[in-house]
C-alpha positions as CSV (number, residue, x, y, z in Angstrom):
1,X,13.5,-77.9,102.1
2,X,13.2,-78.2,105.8
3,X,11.6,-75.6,107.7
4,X,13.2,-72.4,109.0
5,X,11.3,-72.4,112.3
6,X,13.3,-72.7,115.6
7,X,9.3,-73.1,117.0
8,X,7.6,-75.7,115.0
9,X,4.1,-74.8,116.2
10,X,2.8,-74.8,112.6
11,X,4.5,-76.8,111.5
12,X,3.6,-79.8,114.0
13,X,-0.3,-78.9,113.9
14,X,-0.6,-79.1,110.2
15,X,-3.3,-80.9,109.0
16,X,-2.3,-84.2,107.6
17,X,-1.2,-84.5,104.1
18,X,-4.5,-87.1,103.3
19,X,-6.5,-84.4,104.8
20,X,-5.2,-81.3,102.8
21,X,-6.5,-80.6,99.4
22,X,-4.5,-81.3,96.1
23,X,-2.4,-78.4,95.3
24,X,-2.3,-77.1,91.5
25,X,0.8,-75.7,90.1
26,X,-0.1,-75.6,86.7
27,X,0.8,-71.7,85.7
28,X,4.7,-71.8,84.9
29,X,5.0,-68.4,87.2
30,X,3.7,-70.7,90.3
31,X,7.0,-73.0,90.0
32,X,8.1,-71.8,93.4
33,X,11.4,-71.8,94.7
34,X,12.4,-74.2,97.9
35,X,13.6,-71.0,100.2
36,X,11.3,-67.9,99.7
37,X,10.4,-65.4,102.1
38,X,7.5,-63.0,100.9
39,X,9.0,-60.1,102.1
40,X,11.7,-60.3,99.9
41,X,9.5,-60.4,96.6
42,X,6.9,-57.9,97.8
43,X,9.4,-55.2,99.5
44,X,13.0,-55.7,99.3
45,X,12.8,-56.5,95.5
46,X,11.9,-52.8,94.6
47,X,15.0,-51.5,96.3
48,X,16.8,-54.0,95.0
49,X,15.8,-53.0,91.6
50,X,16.2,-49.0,92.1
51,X,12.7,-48.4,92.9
52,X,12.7,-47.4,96.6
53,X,11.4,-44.0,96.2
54,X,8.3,-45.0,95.0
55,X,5.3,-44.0,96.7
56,X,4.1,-47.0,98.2
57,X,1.8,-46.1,101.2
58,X,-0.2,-42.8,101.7
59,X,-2.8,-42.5,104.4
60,X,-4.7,-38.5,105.8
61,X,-0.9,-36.5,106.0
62,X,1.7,-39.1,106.0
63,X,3.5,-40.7,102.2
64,X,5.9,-43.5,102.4
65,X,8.0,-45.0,100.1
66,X,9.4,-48.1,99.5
67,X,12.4,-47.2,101.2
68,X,10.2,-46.4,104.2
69,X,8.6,-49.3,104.5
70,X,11.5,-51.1,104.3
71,X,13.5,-49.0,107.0
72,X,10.1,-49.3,109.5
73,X,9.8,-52.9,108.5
74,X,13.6,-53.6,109.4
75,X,13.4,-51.9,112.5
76,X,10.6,-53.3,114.1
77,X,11.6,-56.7,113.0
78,X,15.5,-56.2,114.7
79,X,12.8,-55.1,118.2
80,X,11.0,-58.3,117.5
81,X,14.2,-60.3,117.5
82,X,16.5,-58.3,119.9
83,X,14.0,-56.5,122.6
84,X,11.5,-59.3,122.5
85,X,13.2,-62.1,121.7
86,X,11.4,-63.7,118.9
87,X,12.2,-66.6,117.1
88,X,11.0,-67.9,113.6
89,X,8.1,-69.8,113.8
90,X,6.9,-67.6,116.9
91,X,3.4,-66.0,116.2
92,X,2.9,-62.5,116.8
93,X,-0.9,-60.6,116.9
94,X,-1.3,-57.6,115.3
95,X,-3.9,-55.0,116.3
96,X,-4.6,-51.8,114.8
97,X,-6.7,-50.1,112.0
98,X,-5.7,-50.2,108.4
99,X,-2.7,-47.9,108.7
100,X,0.7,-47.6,107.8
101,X,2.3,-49.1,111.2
102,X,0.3,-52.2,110.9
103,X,1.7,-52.9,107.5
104,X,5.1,-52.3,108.6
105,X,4.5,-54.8,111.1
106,X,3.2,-57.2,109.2
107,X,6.0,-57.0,107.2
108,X,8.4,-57.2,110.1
109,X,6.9,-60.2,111.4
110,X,7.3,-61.9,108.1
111,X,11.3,-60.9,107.9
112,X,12.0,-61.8,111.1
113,X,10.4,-65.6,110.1
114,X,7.6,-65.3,112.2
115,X,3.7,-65.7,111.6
116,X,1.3,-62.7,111.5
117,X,-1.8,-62.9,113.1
118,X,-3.6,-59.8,112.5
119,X,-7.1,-59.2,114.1
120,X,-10.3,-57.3,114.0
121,X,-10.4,-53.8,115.7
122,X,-13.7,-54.7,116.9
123,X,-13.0,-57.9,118.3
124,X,-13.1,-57.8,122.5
125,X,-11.4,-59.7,125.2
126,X,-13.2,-62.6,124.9
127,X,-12.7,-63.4,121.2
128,X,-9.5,-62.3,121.7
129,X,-8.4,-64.7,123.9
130,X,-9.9,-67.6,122.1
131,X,-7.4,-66.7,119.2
132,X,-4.2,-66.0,121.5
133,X,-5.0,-69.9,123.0
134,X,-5.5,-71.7,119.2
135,X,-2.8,-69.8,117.8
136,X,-0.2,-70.2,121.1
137,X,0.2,-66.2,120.6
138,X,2.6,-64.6,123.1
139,X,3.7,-61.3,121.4
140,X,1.7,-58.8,120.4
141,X,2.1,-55.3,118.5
142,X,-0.8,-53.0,118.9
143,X,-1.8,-49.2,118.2
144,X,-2.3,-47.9,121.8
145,X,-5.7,-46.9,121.0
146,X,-7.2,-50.5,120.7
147,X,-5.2,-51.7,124.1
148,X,-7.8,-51.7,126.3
149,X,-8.8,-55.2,125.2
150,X,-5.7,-56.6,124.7
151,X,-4.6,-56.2,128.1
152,X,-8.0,-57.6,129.3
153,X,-7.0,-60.9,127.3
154,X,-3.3,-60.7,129.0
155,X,-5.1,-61.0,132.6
156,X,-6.9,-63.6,131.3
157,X,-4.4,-66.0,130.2
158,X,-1.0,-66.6,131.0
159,X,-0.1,-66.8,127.2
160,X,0.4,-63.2,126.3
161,X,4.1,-61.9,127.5
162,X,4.9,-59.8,125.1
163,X,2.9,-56.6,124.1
164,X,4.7,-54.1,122.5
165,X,2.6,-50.6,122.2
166,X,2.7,-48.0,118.8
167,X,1.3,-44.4,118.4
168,X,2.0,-43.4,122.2
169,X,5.0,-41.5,123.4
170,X,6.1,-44.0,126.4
171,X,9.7,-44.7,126.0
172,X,9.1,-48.5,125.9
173,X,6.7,-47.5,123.0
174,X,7.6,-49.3,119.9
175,X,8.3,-45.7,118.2
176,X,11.1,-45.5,121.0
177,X,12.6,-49.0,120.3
178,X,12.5,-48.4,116.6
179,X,14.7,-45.3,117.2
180,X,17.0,-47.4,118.5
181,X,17.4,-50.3,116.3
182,X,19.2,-50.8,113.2
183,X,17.7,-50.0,109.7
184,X,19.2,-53.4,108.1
185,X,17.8,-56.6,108.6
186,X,18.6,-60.0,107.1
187,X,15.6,-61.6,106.1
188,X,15.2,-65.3,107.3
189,X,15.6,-67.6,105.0
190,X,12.3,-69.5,105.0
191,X,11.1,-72.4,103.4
192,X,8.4,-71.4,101.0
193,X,6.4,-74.0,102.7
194,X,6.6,-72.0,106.2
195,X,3.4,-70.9,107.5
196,X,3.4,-67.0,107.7
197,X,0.2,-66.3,108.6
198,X,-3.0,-67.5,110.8
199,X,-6.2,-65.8,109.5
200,X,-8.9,-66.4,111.6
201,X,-12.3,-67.6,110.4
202,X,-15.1,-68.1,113.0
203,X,-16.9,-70.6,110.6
204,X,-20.9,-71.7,112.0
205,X,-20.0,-72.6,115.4
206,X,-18.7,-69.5,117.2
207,X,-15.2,-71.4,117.7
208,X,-12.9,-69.7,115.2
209,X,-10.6,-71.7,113.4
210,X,-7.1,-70.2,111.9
211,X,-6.3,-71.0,108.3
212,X,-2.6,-71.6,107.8
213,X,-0.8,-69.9,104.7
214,X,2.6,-70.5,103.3
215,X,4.8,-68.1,102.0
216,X,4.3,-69.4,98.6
217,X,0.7,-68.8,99.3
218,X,1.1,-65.1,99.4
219,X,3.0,-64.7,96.2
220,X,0.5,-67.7,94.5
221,X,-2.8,-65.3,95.1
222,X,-0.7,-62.3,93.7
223,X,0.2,-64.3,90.5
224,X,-3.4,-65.6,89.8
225,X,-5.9,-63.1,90.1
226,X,-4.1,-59.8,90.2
227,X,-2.4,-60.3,86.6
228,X,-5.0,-62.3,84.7
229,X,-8.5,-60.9,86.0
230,X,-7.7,-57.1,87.6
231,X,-4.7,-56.3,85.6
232,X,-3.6,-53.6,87.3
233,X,-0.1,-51.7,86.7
234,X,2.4,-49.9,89.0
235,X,0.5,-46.6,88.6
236,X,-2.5,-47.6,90.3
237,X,-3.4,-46.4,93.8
238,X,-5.3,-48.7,95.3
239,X,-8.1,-47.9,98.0
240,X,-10.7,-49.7,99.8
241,X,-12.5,-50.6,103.3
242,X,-12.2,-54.3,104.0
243,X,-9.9,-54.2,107.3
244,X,-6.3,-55.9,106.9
245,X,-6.8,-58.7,109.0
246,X,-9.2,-60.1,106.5
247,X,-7.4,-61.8,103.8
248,X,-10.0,-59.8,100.9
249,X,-8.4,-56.4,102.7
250,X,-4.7,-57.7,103.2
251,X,-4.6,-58.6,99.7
252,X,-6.4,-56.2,97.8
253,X,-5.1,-53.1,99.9
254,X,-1.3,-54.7,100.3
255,X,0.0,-57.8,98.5
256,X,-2.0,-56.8,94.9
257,X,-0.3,-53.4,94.7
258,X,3.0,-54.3,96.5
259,X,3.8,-57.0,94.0
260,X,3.5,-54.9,91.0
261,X,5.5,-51.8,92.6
262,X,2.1,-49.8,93.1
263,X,1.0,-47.2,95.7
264,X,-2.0,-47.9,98.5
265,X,-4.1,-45.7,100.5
266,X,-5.1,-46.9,103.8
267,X,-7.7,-45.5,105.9
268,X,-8.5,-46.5,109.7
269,X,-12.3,-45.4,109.0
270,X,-13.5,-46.3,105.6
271,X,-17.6,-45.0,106.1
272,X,-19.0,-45.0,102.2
273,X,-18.5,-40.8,102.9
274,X,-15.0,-41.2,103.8
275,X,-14.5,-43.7,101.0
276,X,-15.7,-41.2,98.3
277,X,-14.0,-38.6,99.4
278,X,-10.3,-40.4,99.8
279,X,-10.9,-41.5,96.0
280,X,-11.1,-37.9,95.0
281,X,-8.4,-36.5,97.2
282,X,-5.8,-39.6,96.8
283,X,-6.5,-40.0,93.2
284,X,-7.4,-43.6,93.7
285,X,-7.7,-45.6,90.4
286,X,-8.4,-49.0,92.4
287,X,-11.4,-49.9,94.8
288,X,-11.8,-52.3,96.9
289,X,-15.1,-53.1,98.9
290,X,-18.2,-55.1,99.5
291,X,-21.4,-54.7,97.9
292,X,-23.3,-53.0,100.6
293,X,-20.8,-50.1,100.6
294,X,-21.3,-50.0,96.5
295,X,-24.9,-49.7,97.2
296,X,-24.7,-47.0,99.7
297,X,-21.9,-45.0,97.6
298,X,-23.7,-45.2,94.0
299,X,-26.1,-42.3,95.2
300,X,-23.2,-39.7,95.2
301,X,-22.4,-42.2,92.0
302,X,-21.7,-38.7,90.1
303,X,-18.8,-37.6,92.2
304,X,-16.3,-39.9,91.0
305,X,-17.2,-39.5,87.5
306,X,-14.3,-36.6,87.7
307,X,-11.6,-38.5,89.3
308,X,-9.3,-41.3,88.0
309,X,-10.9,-44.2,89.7
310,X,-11.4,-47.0,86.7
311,X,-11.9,-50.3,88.6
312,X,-13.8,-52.0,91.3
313,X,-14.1,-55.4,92.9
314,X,-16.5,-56.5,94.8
315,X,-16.6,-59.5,96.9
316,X,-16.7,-60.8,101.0
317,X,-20.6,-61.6,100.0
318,X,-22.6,-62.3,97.1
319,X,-23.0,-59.6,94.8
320,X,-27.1,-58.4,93.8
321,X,-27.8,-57.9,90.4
322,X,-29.5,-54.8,91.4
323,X,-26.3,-53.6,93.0
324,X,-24.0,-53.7,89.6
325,X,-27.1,-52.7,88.1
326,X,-27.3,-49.3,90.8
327,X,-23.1,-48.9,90.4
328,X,-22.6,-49.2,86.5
329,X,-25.9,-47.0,86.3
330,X,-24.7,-44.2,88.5
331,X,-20.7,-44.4,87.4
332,X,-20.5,-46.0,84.1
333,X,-18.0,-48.7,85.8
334,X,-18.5,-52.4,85.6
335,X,-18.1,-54.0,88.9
336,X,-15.4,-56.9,88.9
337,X,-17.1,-60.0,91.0
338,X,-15.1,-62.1,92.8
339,X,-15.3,-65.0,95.2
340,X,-12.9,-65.3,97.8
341,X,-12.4,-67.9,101.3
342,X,-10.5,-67.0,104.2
343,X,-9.3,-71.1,103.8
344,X,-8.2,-70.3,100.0
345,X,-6.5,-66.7,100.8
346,X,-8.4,-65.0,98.3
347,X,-10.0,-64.7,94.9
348,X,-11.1,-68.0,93.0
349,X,-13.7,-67.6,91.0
350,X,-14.1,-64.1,89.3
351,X,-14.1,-62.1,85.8
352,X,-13.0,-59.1,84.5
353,X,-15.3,-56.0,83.3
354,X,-15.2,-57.5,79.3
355,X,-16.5,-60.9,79.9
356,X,-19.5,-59.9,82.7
357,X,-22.6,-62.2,82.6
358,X,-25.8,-61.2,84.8
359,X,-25.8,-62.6,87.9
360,X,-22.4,-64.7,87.8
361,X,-19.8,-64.4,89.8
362,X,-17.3,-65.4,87.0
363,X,-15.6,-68.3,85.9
364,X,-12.6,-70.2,87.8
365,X,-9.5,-67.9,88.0
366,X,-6.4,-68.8,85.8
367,X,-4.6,-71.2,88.5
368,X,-7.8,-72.7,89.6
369,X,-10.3,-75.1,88.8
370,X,-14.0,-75.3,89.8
371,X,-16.8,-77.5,89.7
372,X,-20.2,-78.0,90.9
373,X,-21.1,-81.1,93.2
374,X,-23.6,-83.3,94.8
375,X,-23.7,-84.7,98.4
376,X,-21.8,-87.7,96.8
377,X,-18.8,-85.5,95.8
378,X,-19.3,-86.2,92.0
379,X,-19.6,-83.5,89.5
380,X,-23.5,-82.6,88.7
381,X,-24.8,-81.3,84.9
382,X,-24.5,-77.5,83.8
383,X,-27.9,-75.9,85.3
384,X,-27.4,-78.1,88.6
385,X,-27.3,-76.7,92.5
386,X,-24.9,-78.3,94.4
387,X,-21.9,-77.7,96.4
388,X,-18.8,-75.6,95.3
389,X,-15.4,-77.5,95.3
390,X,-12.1,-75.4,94.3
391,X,-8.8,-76.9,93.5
392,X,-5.6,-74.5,93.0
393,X,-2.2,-73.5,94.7
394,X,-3.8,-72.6,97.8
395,X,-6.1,-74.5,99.8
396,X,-7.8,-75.0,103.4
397,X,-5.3,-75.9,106.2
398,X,-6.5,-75.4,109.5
399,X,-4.8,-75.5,112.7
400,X,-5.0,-78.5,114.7
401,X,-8.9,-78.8,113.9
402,X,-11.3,-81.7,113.0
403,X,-12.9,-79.5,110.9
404,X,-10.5,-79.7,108.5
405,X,-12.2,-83.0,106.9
406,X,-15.4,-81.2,106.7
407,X,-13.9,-78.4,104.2
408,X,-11.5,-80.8,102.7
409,X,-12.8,-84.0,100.7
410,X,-11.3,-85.9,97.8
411,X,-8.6,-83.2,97.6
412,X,-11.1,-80.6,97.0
413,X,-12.2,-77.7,99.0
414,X,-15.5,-77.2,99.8
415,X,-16.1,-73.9,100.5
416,X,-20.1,-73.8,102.0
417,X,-21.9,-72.5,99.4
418,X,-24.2,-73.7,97.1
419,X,-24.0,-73.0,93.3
420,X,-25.2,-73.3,89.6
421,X,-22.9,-74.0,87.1
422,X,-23.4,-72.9,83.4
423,X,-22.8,-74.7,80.2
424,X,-20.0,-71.9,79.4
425,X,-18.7,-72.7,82.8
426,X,-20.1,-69.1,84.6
427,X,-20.5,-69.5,87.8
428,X,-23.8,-68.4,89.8
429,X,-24.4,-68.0,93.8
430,X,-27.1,-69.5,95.2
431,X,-26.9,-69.5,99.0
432,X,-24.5,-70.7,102.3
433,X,-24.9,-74.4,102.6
434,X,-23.7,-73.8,106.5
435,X,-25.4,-71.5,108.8
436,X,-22.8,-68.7,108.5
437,X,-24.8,-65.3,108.2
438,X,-22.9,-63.0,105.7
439,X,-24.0,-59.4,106.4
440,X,-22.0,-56.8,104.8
441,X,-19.1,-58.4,104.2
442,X,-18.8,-59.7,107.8
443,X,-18.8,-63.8,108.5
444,X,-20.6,-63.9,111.6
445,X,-21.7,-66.9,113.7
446,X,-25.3,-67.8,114.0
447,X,-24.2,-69.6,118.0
448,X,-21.7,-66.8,119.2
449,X,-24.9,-64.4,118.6
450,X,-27.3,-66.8,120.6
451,X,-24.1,-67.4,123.1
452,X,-24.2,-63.6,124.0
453,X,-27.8,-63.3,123.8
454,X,-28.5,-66.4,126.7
455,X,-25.7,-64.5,129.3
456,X,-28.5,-61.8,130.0
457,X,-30.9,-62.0,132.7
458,X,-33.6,-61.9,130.0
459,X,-33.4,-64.0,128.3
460,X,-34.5,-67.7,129.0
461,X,-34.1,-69.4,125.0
462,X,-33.0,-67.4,121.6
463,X,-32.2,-68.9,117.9
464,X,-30.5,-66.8,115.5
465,X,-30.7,-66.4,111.5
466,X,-29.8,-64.4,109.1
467,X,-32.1,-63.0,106.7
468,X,-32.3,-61.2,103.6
469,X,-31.5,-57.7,103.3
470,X,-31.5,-55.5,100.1
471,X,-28.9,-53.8,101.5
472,X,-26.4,-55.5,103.5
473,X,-27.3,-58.6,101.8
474,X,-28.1,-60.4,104.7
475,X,-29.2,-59.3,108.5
476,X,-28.6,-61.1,111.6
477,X,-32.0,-61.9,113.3
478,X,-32.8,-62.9,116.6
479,X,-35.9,-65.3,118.0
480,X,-36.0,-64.3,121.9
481,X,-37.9,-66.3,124.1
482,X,-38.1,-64.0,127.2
483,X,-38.0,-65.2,130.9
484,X,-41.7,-64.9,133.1
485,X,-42.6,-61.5,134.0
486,X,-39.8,-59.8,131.3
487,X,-41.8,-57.2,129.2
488,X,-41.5,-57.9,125.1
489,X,-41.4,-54.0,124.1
490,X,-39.0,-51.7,122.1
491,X,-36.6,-50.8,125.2
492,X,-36.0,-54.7,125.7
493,X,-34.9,-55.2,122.0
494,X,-32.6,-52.4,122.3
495,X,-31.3,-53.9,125.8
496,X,-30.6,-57.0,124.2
497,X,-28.9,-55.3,121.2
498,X,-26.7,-53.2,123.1
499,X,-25.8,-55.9,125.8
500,X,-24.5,-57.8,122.7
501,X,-22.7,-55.1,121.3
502,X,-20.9,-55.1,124.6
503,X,-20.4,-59.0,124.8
504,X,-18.6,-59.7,121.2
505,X,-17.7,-57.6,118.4
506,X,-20.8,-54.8,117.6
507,X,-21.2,-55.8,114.2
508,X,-22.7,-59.2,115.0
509,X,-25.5,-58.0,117.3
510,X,-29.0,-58.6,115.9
511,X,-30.6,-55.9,113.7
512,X,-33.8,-57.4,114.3
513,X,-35.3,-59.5,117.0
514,X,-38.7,-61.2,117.4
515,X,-39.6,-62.2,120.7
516,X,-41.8,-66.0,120.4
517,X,-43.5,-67.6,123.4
518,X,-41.4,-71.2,122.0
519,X,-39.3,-72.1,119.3
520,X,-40.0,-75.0,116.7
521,X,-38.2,-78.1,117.7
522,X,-38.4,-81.5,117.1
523,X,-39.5,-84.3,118.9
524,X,-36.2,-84.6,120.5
525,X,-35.3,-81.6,121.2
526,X,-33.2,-80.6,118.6
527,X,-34.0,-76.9,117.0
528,X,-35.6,-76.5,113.4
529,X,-33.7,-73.9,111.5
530,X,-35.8,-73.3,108.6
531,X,-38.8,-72.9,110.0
532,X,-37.7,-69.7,112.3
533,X,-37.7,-68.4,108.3
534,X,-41.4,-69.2,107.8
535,X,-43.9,-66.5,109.6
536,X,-44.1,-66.7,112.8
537,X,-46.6,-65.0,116.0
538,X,-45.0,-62.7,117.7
539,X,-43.7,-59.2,118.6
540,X,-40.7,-57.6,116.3
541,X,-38.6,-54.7,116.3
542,X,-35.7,-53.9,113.6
């Protein structure tokens, strides 16, 4: 079907189709039609079928139901279209903490035929921009609270016209507007092959890329993992941290429960504390987080033991043995492991709480198929490490970047990480095969760290790893070599760390940094990696 877009965008910077992955469609549910728009299955079809006062969002003193939703979503989407003037295919950024505006945005955006582009809270001007550039952004719906930074971007490129401003009482606030507008909307008729959303990865180099997903993409990651692995009904409440603009959180706190007609709870700070006590006072039966947060909750284990909370998945980074070990120990609940890629959308490899094996992540999802590589691209023997490659109904499309053949080979995806493959077909984690640093559930790039680090005074050279942590699985770690006459104590590695907190997004700063007089390089120049994980001389501070 041709596309619905009036701006073809997307649609002209897809990658092309000998560079995209070969999709699967084997399930009979994944027989999509031509014209689909997401919003339709995931909202509209529970008023439709006399379900619109069901709870469907609850957050600290506010419930909505469907019908809510929908009349918010509506709303905002006829502001979109008759205050801002969008048109389908237009992208729009979304900024704000998990909460209940930012869903209804998200689903305003996707009636009204645009693409969502939702972002970190912590992200600052200067990442930012780099994603308002790639993605061609110029509208922009924002909690007034993180607008500080967004208006810092709109000074710094001509881009960003549009900003439209929620949870302040201005009368061009987006409350206001929404007052004004009309509660019905007519859903565009998209394509099921429109793009609908740009997630944003930042991948090894510090450049981010944004992963393009269809509207068939959405409803293919809610008919694959959701129903055969989780099985989870429409009495669940569902609760977790992961933030919504990362496809783990987006999915697993908004498409999972909204496709089966269940209730979320959404919670703009999600601290282990706060998580624990949410699950008591919401009555959540679903959890949703990474393995550091498991590790720091299982402690206080014993609190849940009296609520109804009766699964958890666990993914966004590798999953310790200890950790299930610590969780099942201190709750009597089997973590559900899951791998996930921002390029894939979400879960592909996984199991359920019956068919757990120690130390796998699972076996390929229903939908999907898996297999175990060599630098070749052909398939190695059970008990072999090589590279992951994932076939399903989603795959890795990346806007208008030659990165795309890097992920993409032989129609499989390669995701960057390095596995072992049993005879039965389990799956086990081995490492990154890329120099992405995974610390507690964050993607973080080794080169935007050492980028931020070199822009002080300081700091004449710097290389930056990540390490192993029992705790947040990995660290970011910085090698610092100082310029003359610079003193290598305690108050200059928390200079450093704070001037980097300041420069990009806090969570990436380093955690620890040891300052060297050199770092390892070879003859011509070109900086050794590995060794900076050997011991080295020198001064270090965590």
């Amino acid at each position: 079907m041709p596309t619905a877009h009036i701006d073809t965008f997307a649609h002209d910077h897809l990658p092309p189709p000998e560079l995209q992955p070969d999709y699967l469609f084997e399930l009979p549910e994944l027989q999509f039609p031509e014209q689909l728009n997401c919003a339709d299955e995931l909202l509209d079809r529970h008023l439709a079928n006399g379900h619109g006062d069901r709870v469907c969002i609850r957050a600290p003193g506010l419930s909505w139901t469907y019908a809510d939703l929908q009349d918010k979503s509506n709303r905002i989407a006829n502001v979109l279209v008759h205050n801002m003037g969008l048109v389908p295919g237009n992208r729009v950024l979304l900024r704000a903490p998990n909460s209940p505006m930012l869903v209804a945005c998200w689903f305003a955006v996707i009636k009204a035929g645009g693409i969502a582009v939702a972002t970190m809270p912590l992200l600052r001007a200067k990442e930012l921009k780099s994603i308002v550039e790639i993605g061609q952004v110029r509208f922009a719906l924002c909690d007034a609270a993180l607008a500080q930074e967004l208006q810092e971007t709109a000074l710094q490129t001509p881009l960003m016209h549009h900003i439209c401003l929620f949870n302040h009482q201005g009368s061009d606030s987006l409350e206001a507007l929404m007052a004004l507008a009309s509660p019905q909307f007519e859903n565009v008729k998209t394509a099921s092959d429109d793009t609908c959303l740009f997630a944003f990865t930042s991948g090894t180099t510090g450049v981010p890329k944004a992963t393009m997903h269809f509207h068939r993409d959405i409803m293919a990651v809610c008919l694959c993992w959701p129903p055969h692995v989780l099985r989870a009904t429409a009495d669940d409440v569902f609760i977790g941290s992961p933030p919504l603009a990362f496809t783990f959180g987006l999915g697993g706190l908004v498409l999972f429960p909204m496709a089966i007609g269940a209730s979320t709870v959404l919670l703009e700070k999600a601290s282990p504390a706060q998580l624990i006590d949410a699950i008591r006072d919401f009555g959540a039966t679903v959890l949703f987080t990474a393995p550091t947060s498991y590790r720091a909750i299982a402690p206080r284990g014993n609190e849940l033991s009296n609520t109804p909370l009766r699964k958890c998945v666990s993914a966004g980074e590798a999953l310790p043995a200890s950790t299930r070990a610590l969780w099942k120990e201190a709750t009597g609940l089997e973590l559900i492991d899951g791998i996930g890629a921002t390029e894939m959308l979400h879960i592909f490899i996984s199991h359920d709480e019956e068919n757990v094996r120690a130390g796998a992540t699972g076996k390929a999802v229903p939908g999907y198929h898996a297999k175990v590589i060599d630098d070749e691209g052909h398939e190695v023997a059970p008990g072999t490490l090589g590279r992951l490659a994932v076939q399903g109904p989603t795959g890795c499309r990346y806007l208008a970047d030659a990165r795309q053949k890097n992920y993409v080979k032989n129609g499989w995806n390669l995701t960057g990480d390095a596995y072992i493959m049993d005879a039965d077909g389990y799956f086990f984690y081995q490492a990154r095969t890329d120099d992405l640093i995974i610390s507690a559930g964050y993607n973080i790039a080794a080169p935007e760290v050492e980028e931020a680090l070199m822009q002080h005074p300081a700091v004449a050279e710097c290389a930056v790893v990540g390490i192993p942590d029992p705790e947040r699985g990995q660290i970011v770690k910085a090698f610092v070599v100082l310029r003359p006459d610079q003193q290598q104590d305690e108050a200059m590695v928390k200079t450093l760390q704070d001037f980097v907190k300041q420069t990009v997004a806090p969570y990436k700063y380093p955690r620890a940094i040891t300052f060297v007089d050199q770092l390892p390089r070879t003859q011509t120049g070109k900086l050794q990696r590995f060794r900076l994980q050997e011991p080295m001389l020198g001064r270090s501070a965590n």
